[in-house]
PARO-983304 format. One record per residue (C-alpha): residue number from 1; residue in one letter; x, y, z. Coordinates in steps of 0.02 Angstrom, whole numbers, always signed. Example, Ala and Ser with C-alpha at 12.3 -4.5 7.8 and 13.67 -1.06 7.14 Angstrom:
<pts>
<pt><seq>1</seq><type>A</type><X>+615</X><Y>-225</Y><Z>+390</Z></pt>
<pt><seq>2</seq><type>S</type><X>+684</X><Y>-53</Y><Z>+357</Z></pt>
</pts>
This chain:
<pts>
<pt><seq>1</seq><type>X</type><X>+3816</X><Y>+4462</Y><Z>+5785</Z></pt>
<pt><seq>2</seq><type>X</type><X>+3995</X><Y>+4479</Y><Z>+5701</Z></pt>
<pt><seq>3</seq><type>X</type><X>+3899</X><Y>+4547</Y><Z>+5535</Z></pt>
<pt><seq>4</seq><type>X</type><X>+3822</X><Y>+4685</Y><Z>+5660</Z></pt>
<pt><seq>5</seq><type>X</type><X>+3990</X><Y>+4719</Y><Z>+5766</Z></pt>
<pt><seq>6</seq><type>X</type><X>+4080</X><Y>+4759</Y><Z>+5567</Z></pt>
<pt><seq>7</seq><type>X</type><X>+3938</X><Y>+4889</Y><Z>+5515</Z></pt>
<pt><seq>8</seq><type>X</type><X>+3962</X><Y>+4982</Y><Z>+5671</Z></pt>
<pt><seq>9</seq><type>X</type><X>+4171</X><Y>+4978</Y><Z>+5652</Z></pt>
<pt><seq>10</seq><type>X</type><X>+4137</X><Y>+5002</Y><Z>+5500</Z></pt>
<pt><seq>11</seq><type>X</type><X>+4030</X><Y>+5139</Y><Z>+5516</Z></pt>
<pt><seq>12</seq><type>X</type><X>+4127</X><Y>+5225</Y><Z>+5643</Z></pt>
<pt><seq>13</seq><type>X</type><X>+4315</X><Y>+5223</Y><Z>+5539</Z></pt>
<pt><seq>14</seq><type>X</type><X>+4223</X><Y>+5295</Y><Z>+5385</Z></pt>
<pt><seq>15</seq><type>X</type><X>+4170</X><Y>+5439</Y><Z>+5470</Z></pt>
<pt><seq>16</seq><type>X</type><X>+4343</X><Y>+5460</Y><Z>+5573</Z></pt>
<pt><seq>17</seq><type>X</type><X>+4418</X><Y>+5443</Y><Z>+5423</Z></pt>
<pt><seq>18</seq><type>X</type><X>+4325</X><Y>+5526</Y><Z>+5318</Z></pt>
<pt><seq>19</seq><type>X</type><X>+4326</X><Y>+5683</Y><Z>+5431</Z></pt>
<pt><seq>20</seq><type>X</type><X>+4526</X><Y>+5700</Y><Z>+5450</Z></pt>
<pt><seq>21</seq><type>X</type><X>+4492</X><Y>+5662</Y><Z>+5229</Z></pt>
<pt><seq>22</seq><type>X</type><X>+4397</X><Y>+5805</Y><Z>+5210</Z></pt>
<pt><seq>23</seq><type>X</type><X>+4496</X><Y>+5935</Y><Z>+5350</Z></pt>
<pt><seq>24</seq><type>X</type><X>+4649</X><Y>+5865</Y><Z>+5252</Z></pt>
<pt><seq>25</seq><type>X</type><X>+4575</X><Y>+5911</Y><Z>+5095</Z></pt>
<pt><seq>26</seq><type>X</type><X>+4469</X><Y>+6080</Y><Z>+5122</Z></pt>
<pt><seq>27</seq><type>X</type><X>+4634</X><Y>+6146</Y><Z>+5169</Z></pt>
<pt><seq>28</seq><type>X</type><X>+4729</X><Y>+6089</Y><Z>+5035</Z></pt>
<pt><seq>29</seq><type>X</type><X>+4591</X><Y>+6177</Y><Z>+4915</Z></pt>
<pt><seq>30</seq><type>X</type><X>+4583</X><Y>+6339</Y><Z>+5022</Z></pt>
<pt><seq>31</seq><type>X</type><X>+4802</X><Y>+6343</Y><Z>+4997</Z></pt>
<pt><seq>32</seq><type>X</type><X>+4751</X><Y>+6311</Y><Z>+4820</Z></pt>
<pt><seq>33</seq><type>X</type><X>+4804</X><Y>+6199</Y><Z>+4676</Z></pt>
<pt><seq>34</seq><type>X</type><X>+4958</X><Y>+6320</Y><Z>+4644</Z></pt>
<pt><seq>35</seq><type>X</type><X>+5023</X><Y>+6321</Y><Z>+4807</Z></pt>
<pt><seq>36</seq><type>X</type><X>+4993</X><Y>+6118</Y><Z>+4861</Z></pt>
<pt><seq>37</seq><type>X</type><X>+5097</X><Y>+6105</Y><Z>+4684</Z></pt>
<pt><seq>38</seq><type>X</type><X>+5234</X><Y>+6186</Y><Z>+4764</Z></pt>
<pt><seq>39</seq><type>X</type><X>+5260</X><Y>+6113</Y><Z>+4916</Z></pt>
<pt><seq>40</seq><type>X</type><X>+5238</X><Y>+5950</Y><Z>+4820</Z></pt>
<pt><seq>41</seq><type>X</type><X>+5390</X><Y>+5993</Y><Z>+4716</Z></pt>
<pt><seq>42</seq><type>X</type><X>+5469</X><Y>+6039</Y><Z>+4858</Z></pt>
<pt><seq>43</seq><type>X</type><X>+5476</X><Y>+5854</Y><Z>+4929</Z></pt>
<pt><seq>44</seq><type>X</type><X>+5510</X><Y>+5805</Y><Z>+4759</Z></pt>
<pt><seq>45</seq><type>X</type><X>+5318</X><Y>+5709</Y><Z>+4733</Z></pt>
<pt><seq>46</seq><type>X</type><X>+5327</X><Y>+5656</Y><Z>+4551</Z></pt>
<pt><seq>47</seq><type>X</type><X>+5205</X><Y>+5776</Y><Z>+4431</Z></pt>
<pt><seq>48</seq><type>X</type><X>+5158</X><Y>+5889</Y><Z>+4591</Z></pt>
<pt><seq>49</seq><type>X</type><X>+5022</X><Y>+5967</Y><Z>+4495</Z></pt>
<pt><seq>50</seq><type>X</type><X>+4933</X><Y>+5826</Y><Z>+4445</Z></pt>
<pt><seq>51</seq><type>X</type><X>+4978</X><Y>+5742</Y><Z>+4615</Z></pt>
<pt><seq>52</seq><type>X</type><X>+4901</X><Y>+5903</Y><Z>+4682</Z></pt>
<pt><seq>53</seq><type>X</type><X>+4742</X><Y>+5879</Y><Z>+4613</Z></pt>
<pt><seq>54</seq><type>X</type><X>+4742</X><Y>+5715</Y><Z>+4653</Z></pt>
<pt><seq>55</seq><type>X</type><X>+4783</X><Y>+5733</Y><Z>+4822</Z></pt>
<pt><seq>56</seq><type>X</type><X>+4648</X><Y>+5870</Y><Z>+4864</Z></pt>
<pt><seq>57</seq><type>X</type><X>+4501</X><Y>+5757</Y><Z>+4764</Z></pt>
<pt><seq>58</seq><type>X</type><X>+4554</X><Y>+5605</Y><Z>+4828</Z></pt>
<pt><seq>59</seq><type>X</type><X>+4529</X><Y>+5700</Y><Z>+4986</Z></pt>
<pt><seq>60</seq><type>X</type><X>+4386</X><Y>+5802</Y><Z>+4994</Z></pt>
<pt><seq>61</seq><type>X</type><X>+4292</X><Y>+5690</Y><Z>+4906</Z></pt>
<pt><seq>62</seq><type>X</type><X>+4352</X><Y>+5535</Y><Z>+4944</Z></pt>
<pt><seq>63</seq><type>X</type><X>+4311</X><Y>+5592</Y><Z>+5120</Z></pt>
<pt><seq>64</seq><type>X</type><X>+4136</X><Y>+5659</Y><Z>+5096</Z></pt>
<pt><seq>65</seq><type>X</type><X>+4100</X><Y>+5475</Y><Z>+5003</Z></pt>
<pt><seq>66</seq><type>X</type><X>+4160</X><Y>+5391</Y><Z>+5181</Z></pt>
<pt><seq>67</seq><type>X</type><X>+4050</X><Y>+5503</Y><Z>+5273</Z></pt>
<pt><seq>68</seq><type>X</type><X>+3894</X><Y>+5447</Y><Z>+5165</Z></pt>
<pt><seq>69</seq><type>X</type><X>+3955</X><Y>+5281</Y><Z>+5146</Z></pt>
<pt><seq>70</seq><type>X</type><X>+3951</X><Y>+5296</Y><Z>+4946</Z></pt>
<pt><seq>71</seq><type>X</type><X>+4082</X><Y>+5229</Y><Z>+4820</Z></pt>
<pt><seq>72</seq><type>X</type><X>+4180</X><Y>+5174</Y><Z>+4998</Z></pt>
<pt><seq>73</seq><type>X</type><X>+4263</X><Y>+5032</Y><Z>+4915</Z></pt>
<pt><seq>74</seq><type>X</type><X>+4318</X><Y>+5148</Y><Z>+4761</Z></pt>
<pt><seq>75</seq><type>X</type><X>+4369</X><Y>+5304</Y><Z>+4880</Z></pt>
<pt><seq>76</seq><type>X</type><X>+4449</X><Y>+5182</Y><Z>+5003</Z></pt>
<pt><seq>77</seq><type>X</type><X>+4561</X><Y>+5132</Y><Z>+4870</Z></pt>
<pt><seq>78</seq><type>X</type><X>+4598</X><Y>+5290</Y><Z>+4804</Z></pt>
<pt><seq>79</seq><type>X</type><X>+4633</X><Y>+5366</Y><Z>+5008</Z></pt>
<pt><seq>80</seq><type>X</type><X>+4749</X><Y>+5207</Y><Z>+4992</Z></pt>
<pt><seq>81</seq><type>X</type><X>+4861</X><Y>+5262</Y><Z>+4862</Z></pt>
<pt><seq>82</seq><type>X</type><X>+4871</X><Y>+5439</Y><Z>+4899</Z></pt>
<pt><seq>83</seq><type>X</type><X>+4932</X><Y>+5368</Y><Z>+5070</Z></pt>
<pt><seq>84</seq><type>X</type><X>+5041</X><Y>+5259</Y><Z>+5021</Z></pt>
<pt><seq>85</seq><type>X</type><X>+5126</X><Y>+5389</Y><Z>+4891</Z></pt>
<pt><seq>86</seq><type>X</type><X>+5140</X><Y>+5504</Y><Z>+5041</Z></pt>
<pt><seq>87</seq><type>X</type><X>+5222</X><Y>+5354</Y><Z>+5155</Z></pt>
<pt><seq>88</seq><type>X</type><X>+5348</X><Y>+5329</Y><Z>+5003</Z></pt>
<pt><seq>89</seq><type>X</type><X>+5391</X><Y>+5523</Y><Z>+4975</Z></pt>
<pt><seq>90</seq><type>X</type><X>+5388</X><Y>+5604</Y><Z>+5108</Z></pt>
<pt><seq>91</seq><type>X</type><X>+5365</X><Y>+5520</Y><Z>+5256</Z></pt>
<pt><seq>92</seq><type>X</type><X>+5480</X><Y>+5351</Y><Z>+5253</Z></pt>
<pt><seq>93</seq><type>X</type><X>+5646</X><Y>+5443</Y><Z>+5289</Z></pt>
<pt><seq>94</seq><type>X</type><X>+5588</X><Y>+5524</Y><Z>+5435</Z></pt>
<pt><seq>95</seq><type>X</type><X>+5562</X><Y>+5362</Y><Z>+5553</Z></pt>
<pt><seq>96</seq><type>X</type><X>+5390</X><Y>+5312</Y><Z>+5610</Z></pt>
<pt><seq>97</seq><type>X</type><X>+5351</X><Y>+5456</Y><Z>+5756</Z></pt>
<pt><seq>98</seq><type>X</type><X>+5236</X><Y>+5616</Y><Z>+5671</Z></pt>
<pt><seq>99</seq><type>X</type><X>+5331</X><Y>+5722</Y><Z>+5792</Z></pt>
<pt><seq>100</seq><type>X</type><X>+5479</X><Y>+5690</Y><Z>+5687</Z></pt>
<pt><seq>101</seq><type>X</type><X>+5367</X><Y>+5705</Y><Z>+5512</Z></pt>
<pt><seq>102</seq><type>X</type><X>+5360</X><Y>+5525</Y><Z>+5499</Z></pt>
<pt><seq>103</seq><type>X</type><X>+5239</X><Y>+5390</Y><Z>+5439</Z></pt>
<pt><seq>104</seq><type>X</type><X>+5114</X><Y>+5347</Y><Z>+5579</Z></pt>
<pt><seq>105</seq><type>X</type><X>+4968</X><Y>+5455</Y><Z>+5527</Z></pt>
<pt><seq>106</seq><type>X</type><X>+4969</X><Y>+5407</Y><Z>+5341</Z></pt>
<pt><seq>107</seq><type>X</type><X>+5036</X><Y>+5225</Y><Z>+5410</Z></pt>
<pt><seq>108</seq><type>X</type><X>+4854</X><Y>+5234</Y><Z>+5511</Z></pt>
<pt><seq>109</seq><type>X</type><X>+4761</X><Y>+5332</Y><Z>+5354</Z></pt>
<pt><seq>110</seq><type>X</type><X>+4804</X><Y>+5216</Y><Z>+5228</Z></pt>
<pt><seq>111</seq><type>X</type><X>+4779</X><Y>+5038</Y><Z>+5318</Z></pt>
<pt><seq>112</seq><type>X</type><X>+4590</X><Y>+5094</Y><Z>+5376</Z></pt>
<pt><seq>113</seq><type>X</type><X>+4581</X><Y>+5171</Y><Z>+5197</Z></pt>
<pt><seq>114</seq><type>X</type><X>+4640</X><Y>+4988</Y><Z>+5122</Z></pt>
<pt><seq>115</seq><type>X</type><X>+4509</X><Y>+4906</Y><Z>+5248</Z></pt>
<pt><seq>116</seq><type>X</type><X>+4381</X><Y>+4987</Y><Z>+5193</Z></pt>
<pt><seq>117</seq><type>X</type><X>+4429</X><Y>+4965</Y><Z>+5003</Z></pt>
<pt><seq>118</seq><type>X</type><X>+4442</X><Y>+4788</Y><Z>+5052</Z></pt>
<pt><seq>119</seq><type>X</type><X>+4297</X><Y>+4721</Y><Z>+5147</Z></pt>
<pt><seq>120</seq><type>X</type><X>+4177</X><Y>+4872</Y><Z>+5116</Z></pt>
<pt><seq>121</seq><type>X</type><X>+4063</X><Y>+5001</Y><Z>+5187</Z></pt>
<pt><seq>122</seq><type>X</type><X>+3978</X><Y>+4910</Y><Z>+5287</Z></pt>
<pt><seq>123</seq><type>X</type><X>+3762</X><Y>+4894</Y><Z>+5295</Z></pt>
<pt><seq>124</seq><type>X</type><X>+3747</X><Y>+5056</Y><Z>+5398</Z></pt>
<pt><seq>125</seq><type>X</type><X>+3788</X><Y>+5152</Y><Z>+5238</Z></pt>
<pt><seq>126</seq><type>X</type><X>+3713</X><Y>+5213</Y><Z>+5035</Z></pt>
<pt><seq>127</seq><type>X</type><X>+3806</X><Y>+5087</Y><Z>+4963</Z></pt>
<pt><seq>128</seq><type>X</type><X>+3711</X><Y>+4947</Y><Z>+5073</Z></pt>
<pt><seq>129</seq><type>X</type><X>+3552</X><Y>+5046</Y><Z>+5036</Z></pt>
<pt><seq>130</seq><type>X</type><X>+3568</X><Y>+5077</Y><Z>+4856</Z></pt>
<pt><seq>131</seq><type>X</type><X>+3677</X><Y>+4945</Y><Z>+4809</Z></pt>
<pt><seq>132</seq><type>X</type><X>+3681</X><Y>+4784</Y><Z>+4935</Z></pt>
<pt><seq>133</seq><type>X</type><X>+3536</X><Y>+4715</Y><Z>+4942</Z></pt>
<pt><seq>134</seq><type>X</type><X>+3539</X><Y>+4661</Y><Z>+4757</Z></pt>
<pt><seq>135</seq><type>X</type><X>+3711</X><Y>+4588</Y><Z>+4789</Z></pt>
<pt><seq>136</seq><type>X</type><X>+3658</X><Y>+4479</Y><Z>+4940</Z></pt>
<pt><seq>137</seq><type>X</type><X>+3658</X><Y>+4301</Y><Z>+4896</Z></pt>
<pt><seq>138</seq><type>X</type><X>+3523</X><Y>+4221</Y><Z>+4968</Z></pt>
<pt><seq>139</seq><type>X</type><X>+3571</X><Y>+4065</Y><Z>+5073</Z></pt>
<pt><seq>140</seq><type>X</type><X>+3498</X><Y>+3928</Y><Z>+4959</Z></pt>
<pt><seq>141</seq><type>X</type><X>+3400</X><Y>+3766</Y><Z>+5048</Z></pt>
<pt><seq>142</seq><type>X</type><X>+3516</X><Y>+3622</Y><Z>+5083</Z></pt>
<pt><seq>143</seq><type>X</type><X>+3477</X><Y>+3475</Y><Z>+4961</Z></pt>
<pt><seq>144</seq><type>X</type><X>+3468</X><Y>+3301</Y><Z>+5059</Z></pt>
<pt><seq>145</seq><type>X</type><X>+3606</X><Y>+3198</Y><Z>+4995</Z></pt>
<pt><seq>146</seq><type>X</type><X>+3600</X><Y>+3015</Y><Z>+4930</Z></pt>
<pt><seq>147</seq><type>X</type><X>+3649</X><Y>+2884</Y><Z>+5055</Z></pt>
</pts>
């Protein structure tokens, strides 16, 4: 019963998340490399261009791998450090409320982003489909043990 609750949480916070991903990063991509650069340098992110393309990969497609539950465990990580760079950079001086530009979104982002990283995609998902069942360990007869 737990195992079933965790695929559907699961499945539910990779597509939340993976939906504000992708909106997050289709607009970074529209504004363009050039552009997110700029405003990166402008809060002072370390190598904004490269943190640029970083950011709108990590992202876009980060987000589209929640969605189809694929890679999660490698895109949750990455979602995680792009989070956590933006909680370090830009956000941690402002105080905690988004109102004020600080850290609760990317707070929120990168701890389901970690979770997932963490403990996985879930069976509701490609991974599970292409991946899990190979991985299963199957539970293994208990021996009777001398008296």
């Amino acid at each position: 019963m737990k195992r079933a609750l965790y695929d559907i949480a699961a499945l539910v916070g990779r597509l939340a998340l993976g939906v504000i991903f992708i909106a997050h990063g289709w607009a970074k991509y529209k504004r363009g490399v050039d552009a997110t650069a700029q405003g990166f340098a402008e809060w002072n992110i370390p190598a904004p261009r490269i943190s640029a393309w970083f950011a709108i990969v990590a992202e876009l497609g980060g987000g589209i791998l929640l969605v189809l539950g694929l890679l999660t465990m490698l895109a949750g990580a990455a979602l995680f450090v792009l989070m956590a760079g933006a909680l370090m950079f830009v956000h941690v001086g402002h105080g905690i409320l988004l109102a004020n530009g600080g850290f609760e979104l990317v707070l929120a982002l990168g701890a389901v982003a970690l979770l997932l990283a963490v403990a996985g995609p879930g069976r509701i998902s490609l991974d599970y489909l292409l991946f899990g069942r190979r991985r299963e360990v199957k539970s293994v007869p208990s021996v009777p043990q001398p008296v």
